[in-house]
C-alpha positions as CSV (number, residue, x, y, z in Angstrom):
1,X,134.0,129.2,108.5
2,X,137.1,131.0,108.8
3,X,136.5,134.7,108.5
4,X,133.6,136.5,108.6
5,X,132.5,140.6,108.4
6,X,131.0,142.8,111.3
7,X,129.4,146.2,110.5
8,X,130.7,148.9,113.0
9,X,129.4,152.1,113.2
10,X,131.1,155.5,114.2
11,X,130.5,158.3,116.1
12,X,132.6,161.3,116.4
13,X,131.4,164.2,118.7
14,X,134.5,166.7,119.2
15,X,137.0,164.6,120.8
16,X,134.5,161.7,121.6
17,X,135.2,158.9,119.3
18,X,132.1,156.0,119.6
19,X,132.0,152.5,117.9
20,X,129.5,150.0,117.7
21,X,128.6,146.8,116.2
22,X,125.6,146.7,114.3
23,X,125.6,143.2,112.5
24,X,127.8,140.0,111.7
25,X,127.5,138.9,108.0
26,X,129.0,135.5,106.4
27,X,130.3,137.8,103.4
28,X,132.0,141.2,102.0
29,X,128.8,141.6,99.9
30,X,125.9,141.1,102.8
31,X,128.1,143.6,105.0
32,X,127.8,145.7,102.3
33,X,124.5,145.5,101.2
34,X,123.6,145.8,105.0
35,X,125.8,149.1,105.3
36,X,124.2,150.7,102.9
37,X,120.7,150.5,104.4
38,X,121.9,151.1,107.6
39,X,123.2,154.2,106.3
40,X,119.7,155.2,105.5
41,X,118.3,154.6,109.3
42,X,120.2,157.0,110.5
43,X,119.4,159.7,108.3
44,X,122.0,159.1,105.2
45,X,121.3,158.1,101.8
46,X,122.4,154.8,99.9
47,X,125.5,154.6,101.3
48,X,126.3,157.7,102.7
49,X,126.6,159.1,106.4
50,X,125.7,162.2,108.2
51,X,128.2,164.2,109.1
52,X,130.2,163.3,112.2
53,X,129.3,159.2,110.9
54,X,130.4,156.6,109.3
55,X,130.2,152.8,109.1
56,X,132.9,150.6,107.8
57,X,132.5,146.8,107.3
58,X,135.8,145.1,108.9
59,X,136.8,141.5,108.1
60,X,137.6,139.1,111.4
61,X,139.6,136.2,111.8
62,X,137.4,133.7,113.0
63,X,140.8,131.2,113.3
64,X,140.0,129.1,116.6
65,X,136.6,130.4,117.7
66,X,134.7,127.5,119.0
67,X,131.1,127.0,117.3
């Protein structure tokens, strides 16, 4: 596999900027899918983030990892 998607999840707090990885998916669509429940177990709705959040689903280049 070539590429694949990691959640991150981020924090802003004034001028404190937080980012962390909450999952690695084989696909757009399970990041996705896995976003939008995350979003509700932190107190959003379907997809949606408090305020001060958000969560973004980033592609990576998997080119030369070793298995």
């Amino acid at each position: 596999m070539l590429n694949s998607w990691v959640l991150v999840f981020i924090t802003v707090n004034y001028s404190n900027v937080t980012a962390e990885a909450i999952g690695n998916y084989d696909n757009m669509t399970d990041c996705f899918f896995a976003r939008e429940t995350f979003s509700q177990t932190v107190g959003g709705n379907e997809g949606y983030f408090p305020l001060n959040t958000q969560a973004v689903c980033i592609k990576l280049d998997n080119k030369g990892k070793k298995s």
